[in-house]
mmCIF file of the C-alpha atoms, coordinates in Angstrom:
data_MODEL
# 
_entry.id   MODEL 
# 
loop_
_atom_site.group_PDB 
_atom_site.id 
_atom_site.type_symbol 
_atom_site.label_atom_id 
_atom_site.label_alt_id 
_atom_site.label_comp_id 
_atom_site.label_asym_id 
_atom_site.label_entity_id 
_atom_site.label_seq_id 
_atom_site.pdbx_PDB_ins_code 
_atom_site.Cartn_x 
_atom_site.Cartn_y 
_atom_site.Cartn_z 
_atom_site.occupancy 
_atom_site.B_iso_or_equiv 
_atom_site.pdbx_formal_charge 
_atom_site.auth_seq_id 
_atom_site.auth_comp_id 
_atom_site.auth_asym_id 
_atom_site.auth_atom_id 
_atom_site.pdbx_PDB_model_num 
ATOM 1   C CA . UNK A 1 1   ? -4.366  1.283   40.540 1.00 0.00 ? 1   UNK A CA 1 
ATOM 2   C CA . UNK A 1 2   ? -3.243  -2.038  39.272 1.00 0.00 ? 2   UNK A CA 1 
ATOM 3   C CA . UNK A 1 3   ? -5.323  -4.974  39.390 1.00 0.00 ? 3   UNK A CA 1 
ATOM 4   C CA . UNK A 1 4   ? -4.410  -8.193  41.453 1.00 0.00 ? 4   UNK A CA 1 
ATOM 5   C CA . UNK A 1 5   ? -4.548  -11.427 39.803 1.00 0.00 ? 5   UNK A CA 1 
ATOM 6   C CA . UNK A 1 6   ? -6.890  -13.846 40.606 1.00 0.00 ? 6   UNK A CA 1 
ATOM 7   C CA . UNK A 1 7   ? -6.028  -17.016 42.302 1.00 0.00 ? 7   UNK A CA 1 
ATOM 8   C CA . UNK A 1 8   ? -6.838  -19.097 38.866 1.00 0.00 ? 8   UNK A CA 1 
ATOM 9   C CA . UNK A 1 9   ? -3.290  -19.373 37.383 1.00 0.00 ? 9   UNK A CA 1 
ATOM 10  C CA . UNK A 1 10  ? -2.226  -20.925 34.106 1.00 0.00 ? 10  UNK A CA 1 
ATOM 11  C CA . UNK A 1 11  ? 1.225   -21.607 32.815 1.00 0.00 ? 11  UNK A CA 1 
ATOM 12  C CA . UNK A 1 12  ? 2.673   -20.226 35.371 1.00 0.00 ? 12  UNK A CA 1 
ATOM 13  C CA . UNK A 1 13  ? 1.002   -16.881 34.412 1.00 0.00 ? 13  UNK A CA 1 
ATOM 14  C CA . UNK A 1 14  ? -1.320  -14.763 36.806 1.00 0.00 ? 14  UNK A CA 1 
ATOM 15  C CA . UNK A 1 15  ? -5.275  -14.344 35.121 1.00 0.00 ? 15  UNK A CA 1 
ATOM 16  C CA . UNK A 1 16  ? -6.548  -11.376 35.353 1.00 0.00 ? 16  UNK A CA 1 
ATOM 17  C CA . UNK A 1 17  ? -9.593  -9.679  34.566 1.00 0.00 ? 17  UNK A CA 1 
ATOM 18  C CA . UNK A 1 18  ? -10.671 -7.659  31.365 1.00 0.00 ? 18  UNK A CA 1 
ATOM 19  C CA . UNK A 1 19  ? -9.302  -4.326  30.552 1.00 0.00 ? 19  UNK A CA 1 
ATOM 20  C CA . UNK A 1 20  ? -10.377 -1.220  31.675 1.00 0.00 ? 20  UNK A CA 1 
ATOM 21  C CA . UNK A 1 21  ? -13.181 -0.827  29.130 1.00 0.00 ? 21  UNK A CA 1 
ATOM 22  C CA . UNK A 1 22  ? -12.297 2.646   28.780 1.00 0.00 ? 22  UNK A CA 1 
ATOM 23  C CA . UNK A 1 23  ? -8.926  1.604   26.871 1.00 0.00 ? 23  UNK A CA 1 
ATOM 24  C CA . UNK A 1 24  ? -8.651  3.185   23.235 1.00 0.00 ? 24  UNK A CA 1 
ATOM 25  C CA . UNK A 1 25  ? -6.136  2.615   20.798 1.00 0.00 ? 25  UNK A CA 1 
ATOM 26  C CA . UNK A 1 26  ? -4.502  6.608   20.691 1.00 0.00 ? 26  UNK A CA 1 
ATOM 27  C CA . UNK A 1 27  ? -2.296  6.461   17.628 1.00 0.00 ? 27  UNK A CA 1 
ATOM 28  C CA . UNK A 1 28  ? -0.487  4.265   15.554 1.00 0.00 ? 28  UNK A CA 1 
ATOM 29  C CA . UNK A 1 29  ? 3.722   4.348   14.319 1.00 0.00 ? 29  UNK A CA 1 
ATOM 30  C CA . UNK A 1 30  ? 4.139   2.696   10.815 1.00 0.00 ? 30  UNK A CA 1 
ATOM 31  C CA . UNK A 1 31  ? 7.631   2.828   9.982  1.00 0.00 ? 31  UNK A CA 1 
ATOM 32  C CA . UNK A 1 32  ? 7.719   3.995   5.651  1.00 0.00 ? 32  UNK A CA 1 
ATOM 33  C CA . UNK A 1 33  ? 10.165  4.160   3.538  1.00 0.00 ? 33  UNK A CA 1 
ATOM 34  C CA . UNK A 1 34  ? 10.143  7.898   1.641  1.00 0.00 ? 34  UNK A CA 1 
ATOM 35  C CA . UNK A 1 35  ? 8.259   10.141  4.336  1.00 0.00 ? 35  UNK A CA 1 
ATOM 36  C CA . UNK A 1 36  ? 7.042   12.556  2.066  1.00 0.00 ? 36  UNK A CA 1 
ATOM 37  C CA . UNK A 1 37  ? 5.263   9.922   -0.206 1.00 0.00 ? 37  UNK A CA 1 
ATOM 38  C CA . UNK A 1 38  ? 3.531   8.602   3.025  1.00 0.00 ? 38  UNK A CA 1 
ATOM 39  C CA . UNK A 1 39  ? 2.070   12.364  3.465  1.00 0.00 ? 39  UNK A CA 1 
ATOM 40  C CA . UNK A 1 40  ? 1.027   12.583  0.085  1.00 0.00 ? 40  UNK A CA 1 
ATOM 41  C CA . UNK A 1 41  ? -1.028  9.370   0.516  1.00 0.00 ? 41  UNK A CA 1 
ATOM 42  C CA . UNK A 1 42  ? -2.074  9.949   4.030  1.00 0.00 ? 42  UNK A CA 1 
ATOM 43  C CA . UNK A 1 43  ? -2.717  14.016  3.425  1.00 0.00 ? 43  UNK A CA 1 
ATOM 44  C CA . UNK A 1 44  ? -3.386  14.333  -0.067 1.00 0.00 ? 44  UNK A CA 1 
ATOM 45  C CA . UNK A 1 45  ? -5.295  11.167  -0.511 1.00 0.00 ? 45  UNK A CA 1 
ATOM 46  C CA . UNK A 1 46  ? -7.324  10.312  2.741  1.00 0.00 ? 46  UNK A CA 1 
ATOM 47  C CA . UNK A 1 47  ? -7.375  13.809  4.307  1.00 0.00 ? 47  UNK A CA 1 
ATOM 48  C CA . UNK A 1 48  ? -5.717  13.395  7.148  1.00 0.00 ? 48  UNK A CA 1 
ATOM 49  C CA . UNK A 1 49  ? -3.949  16.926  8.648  1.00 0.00 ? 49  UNK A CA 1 
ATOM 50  C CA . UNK A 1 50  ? -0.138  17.137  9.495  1.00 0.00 ? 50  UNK A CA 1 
ATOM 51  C CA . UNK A 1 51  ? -0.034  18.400  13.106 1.00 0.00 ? 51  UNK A CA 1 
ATOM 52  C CA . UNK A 1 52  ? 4.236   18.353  13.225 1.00 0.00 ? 52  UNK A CA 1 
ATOM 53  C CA . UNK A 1 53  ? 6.787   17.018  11.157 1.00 0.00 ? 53  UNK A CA 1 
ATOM 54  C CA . UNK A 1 54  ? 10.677  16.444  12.155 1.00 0.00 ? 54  UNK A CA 1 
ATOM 55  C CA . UNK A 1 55  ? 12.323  16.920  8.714  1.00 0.00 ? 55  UNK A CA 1 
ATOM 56  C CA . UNK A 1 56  ? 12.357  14.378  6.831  1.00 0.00 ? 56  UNK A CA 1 
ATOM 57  C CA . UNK A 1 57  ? 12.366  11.295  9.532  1.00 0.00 ? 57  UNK A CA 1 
ATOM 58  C CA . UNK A 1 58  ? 8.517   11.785  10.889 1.00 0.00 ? 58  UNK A CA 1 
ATOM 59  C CA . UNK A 1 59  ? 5.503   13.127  10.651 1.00 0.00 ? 59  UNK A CA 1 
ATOM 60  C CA . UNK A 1 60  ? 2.341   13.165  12.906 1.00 0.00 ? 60  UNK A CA 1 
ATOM 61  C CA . UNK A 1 61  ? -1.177  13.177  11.227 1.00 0.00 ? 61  UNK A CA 1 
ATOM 62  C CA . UNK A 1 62  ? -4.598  13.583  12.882 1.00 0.00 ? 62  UNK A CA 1 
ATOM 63  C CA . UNK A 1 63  ? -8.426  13.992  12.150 1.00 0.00 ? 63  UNK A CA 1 
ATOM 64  C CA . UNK A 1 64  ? -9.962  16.505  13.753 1.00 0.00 ? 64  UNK A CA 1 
ATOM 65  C CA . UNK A 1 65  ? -6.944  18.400  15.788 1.00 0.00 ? 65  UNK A CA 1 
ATOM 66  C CA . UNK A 1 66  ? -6.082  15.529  17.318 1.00 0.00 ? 66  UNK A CA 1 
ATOM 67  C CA . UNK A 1 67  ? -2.115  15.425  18.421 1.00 0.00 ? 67  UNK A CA 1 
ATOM 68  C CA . UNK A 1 68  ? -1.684  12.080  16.281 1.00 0.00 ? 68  UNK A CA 1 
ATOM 69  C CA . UNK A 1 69  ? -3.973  9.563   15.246 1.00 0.00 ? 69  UNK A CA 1 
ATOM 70  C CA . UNK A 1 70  ? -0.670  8.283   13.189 1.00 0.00 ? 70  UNK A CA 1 
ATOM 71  C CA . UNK A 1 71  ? 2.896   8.186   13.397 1.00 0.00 ? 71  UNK A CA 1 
ATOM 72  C CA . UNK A 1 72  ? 4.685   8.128   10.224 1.00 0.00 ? 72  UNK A CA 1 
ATOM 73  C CA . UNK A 1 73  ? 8.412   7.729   10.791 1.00 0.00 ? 73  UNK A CA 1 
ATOM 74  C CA . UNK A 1 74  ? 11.717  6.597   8.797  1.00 0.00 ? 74  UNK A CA 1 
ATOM 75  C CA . UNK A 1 75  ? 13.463  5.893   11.739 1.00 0.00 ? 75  UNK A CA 1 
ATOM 76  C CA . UNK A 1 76  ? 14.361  1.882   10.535 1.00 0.00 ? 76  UNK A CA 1 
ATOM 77  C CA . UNK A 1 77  ? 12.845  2.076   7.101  1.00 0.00 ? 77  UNK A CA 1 
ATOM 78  C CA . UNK A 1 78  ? 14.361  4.849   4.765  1.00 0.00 ? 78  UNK A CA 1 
ATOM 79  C CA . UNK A 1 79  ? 14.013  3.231   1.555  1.00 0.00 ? 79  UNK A CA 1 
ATOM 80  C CA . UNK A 1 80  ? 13.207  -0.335  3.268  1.00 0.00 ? 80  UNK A CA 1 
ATOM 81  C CA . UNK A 1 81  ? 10.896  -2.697  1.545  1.00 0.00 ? 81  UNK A CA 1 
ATOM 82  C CA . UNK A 1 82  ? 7.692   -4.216  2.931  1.00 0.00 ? 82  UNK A CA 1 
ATOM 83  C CA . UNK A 1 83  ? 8.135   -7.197  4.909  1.00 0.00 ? 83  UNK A CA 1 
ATOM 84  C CA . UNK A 1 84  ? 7.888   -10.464 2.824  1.00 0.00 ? 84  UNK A CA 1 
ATOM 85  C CA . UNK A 1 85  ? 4.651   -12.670 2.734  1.00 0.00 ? 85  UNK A CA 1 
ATOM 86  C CA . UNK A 1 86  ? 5.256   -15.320 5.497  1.00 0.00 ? 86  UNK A CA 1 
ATOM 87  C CA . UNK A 1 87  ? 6.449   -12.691 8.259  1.00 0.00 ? 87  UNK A CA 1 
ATOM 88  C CA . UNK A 1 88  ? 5.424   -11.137 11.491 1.00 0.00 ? 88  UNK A CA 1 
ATOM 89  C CA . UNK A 1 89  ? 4.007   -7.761  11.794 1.00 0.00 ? 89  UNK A CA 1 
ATOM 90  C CA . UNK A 1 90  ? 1.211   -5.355  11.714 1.00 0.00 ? 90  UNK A CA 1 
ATOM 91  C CA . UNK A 1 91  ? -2.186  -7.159  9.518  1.00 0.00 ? 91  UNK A CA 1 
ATOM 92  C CA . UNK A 1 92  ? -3.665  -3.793  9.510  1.00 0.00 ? 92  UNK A CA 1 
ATOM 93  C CA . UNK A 1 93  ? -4.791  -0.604  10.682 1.00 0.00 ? 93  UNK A CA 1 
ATOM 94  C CA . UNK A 1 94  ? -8.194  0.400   10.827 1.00 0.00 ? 94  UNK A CA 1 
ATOM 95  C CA . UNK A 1 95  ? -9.220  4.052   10.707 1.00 0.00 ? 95  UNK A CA 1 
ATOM 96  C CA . UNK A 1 96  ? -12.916 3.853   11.719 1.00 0.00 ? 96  UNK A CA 1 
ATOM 97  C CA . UNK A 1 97  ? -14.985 6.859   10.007 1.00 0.00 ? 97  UNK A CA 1 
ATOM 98  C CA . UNK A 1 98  ? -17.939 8.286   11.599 1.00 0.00 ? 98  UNK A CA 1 
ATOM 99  C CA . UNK A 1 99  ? -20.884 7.589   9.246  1.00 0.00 ? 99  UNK A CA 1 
ATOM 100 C CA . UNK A 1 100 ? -21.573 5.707   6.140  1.00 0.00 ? 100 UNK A CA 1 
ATOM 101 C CA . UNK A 1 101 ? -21.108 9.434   4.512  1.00 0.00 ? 101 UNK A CA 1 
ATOM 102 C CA . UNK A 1 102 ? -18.209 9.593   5.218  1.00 0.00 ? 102 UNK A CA 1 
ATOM 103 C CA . UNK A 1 103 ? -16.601 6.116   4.280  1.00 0.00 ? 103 UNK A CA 1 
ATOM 104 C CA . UNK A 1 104 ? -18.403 6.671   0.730  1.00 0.00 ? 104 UNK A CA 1 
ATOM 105 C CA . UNK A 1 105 ? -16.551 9.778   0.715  1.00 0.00 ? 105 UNK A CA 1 
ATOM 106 C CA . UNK A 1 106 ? -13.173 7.698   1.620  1.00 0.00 ? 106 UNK A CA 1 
ATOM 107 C CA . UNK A 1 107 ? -14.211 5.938   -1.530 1.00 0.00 ? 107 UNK A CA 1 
ATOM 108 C CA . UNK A 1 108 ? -14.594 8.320   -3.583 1.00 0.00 ? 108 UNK A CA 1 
ATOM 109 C CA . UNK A 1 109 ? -10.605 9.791   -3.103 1.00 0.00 ? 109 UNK A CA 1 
ATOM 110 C CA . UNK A 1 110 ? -9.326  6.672   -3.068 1.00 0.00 ? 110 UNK A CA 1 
ATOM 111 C CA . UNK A 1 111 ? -11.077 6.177   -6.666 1.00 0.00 ? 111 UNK A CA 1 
ATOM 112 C CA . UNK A 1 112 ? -9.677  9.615   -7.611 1.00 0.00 ? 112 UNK A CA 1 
ATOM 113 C CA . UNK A 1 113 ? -6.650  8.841   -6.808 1.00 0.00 ? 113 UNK A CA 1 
ATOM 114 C CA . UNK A 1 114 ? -6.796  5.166   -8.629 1.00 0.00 ? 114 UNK A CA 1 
ATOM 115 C CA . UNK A 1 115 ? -5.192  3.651   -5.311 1.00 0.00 ? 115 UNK A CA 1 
ATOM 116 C CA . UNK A 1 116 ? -7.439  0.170   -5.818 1.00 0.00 ? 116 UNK A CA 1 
ATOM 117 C CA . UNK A 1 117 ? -9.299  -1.765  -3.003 1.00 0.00 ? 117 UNK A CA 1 
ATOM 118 C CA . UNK A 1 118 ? -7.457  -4.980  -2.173 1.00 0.00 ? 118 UNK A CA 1 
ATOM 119 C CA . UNK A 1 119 ? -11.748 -6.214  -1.088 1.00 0.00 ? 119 UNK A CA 1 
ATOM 120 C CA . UNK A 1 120 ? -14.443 -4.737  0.634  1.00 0.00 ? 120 UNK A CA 1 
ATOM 121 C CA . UNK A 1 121 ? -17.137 -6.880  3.057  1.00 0.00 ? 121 UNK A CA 1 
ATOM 122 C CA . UNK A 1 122 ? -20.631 -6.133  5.141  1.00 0.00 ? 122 UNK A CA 1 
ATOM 123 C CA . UNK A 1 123 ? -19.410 -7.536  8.810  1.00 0.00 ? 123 UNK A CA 1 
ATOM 124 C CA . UNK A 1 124 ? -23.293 -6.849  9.652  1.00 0.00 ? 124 UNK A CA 1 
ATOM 125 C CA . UNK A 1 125 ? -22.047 -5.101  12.721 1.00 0.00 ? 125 UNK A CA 1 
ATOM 126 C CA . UNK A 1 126 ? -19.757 -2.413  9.532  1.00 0.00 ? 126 UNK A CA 1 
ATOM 127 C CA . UNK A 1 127 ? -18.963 -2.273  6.258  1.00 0.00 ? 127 UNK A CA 1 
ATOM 128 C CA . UNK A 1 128 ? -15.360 -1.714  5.096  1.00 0.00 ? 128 UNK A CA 1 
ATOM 129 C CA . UNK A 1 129 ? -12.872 -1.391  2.878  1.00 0.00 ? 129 UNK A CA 1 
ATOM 130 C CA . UNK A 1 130 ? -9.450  -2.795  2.541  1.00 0.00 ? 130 UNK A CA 1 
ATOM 131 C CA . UNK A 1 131 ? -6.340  -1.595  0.596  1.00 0.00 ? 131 UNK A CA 1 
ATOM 132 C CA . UNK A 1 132 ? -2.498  -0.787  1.373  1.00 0.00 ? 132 UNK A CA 1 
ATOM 133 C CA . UNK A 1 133 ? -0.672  1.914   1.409  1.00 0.00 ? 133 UNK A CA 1 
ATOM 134 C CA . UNK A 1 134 ? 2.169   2.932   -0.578 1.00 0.00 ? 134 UNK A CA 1 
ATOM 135 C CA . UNK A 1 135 ? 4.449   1.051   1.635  1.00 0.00 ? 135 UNK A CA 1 
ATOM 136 C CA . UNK A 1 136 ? 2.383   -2.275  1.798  1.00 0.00 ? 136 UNK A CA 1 
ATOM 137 C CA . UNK A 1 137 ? 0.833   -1.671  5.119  1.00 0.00 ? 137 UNK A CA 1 
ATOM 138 C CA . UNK A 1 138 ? -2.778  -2.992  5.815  1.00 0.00 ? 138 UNK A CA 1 
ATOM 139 C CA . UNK A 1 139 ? -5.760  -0.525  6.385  1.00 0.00 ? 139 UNK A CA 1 
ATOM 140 C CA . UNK A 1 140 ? -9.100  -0.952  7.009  1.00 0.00 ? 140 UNK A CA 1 
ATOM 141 C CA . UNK A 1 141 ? -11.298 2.058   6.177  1.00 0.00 ? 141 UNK A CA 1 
ATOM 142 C CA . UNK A 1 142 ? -14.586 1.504   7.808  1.00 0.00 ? 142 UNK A CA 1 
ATOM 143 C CA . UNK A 1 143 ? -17.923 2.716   9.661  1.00 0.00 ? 143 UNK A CA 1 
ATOM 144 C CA . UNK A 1 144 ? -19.979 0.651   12.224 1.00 0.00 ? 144 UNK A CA 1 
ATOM 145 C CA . UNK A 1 145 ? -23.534 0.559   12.039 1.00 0.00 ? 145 UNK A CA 1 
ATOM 146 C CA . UNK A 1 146 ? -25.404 1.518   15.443 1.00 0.00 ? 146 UNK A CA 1 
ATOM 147 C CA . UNK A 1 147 ? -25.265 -1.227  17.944 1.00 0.00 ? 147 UNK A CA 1 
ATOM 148 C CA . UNK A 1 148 ? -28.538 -1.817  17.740 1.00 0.00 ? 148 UNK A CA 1 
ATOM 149 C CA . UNK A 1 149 ? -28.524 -2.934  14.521 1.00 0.00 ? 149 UNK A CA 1 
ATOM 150 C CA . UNK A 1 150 ? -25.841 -5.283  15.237 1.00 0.00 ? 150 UNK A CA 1 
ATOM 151 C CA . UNK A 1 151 ? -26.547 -8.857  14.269 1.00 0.00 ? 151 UNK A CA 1 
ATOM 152 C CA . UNK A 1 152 ? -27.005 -11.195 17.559 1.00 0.00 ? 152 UNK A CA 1 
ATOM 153 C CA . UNK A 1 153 ? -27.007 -14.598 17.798 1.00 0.00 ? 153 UNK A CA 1 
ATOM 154 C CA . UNK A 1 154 ? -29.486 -16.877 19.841 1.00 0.00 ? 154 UNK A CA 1 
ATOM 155 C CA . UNK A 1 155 ? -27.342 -16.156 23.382 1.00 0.00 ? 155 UNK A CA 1 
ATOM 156 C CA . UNK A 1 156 ? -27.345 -12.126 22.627 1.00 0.00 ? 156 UNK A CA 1 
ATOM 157 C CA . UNK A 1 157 ? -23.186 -12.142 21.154 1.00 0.00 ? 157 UNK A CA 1 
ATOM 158 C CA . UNK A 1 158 ? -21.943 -10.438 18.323 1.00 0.00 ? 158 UNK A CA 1 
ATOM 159 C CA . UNK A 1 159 ? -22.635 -12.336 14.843 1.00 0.00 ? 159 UNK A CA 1 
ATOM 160 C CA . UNK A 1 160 ? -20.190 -10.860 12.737 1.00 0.00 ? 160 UNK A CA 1 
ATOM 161 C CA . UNK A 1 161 ? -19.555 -12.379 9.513  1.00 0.00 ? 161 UNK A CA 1 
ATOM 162 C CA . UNK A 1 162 ? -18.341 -11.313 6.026  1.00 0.00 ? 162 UNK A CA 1 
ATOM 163 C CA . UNK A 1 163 ? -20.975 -10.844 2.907  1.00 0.00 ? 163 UNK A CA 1 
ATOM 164 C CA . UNK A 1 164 ? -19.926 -8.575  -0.241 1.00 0.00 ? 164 UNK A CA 1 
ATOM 165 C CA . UNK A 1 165 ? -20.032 -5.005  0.338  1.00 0.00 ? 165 UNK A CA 1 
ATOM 166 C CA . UNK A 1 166 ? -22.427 -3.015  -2.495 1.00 0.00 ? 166 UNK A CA 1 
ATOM 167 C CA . UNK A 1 167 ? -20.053 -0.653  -3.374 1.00 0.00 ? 167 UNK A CA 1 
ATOM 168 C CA . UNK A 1 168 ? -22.801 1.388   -5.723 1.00 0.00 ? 168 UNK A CA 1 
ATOM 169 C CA . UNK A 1 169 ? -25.193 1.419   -2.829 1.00 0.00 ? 169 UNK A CA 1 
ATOM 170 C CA . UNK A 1 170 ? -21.875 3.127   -0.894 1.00 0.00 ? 170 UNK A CA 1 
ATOM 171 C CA . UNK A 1 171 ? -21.154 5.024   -3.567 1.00 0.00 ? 171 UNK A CA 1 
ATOM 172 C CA . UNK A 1 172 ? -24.591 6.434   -4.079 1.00 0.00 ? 172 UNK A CA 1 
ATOM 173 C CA . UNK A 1 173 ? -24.496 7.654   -0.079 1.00 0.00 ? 173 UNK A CA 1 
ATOM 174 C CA . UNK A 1 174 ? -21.688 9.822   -1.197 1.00 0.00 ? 174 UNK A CA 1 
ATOM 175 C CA . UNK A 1 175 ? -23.402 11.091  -4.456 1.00 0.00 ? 175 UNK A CA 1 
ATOM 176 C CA . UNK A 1 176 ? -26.534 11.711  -2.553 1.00 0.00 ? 176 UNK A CA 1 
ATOM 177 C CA . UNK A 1 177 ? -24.941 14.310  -0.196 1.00 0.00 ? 177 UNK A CA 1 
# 
């Protein structure tokens, strides 16, 4: 059922209403340059699990049996480079982990694997990491704190902001286990 436009109109351009709040973001295509180097990162690094691969062109990697939560394809980029500072494109991804657990766990591999944190910041409403992948795209590893705990401001919205993350108090969530 598509929605009608209300009779507000600017630029030329029907206004509609908000989204369906049901919308999700399903799965994400980054286009990589060596396929297999992607996996190890992805796989071997943040734990994802290969659900198919097509040789060596694309893969599809999910948490929890999921069909794809990512699309990792060569398609364009076999051997590319990232694009230069200045351009268009993706900012970043951000894989949203269920509990603080389990982001200190995130931690923890990426430490293993010495794959370093580009920053890391308390949003009040989640905390998060930030780092790139071997191909220069943006994630954002991260866990939201209950809504309730959410920071408001006077007119009940969302007061996000950014504060420096303690990474020992994370850390210590994931040695506490």
């Amino acid at each position: 059922m598509s929605q009608t436009p209300t009779s507000a109109e600017e630029g030329g351009r029907p206004v509609f209403g908000p989204i369906d709040p049901g919308v999700i973001v399903g799965h994400v295509h980054l286009k990589v340059s060596d396929l297999q180097k992607s996996l190890d990162f992805y796989c071997g690094v943040l734990g994802f699990e290969l659900t198919q691969r097509l040789g060596t062109s694309a893969a599809f990697v999910s948490a929890g049996g999921y069909h794809h939560h990512l699309g990792l394809n060569t398609w364009e980029s076999r051997g590319g480079s990232p694009p230069p500072p200045g351009a268009t494109g993706l900012y970043h991804v951000a894989l949203r982990y269920p509990t603080r657990a389990a982001l200190a766990e995130a931690l923890h591999r990426l430490e293993a694997a010495s794959i370093p944190l580009d920053g890391a910041a308390d949003h009040g409403v989640s905390e998060a990491l930030y780092l790139h992948d071997p191909d220069g795209n943006g994630l954002e590893l991260y866990w939201d704190r209950p809504r309730e705990e959410w920071p408001r401001t006077a007119d009940g919205g969302v007061a996000m902001g950014t504060e420096r993350l303690d990474l020992e108090g994370l850390k210590s969530c994931y040695h506490s286990r």
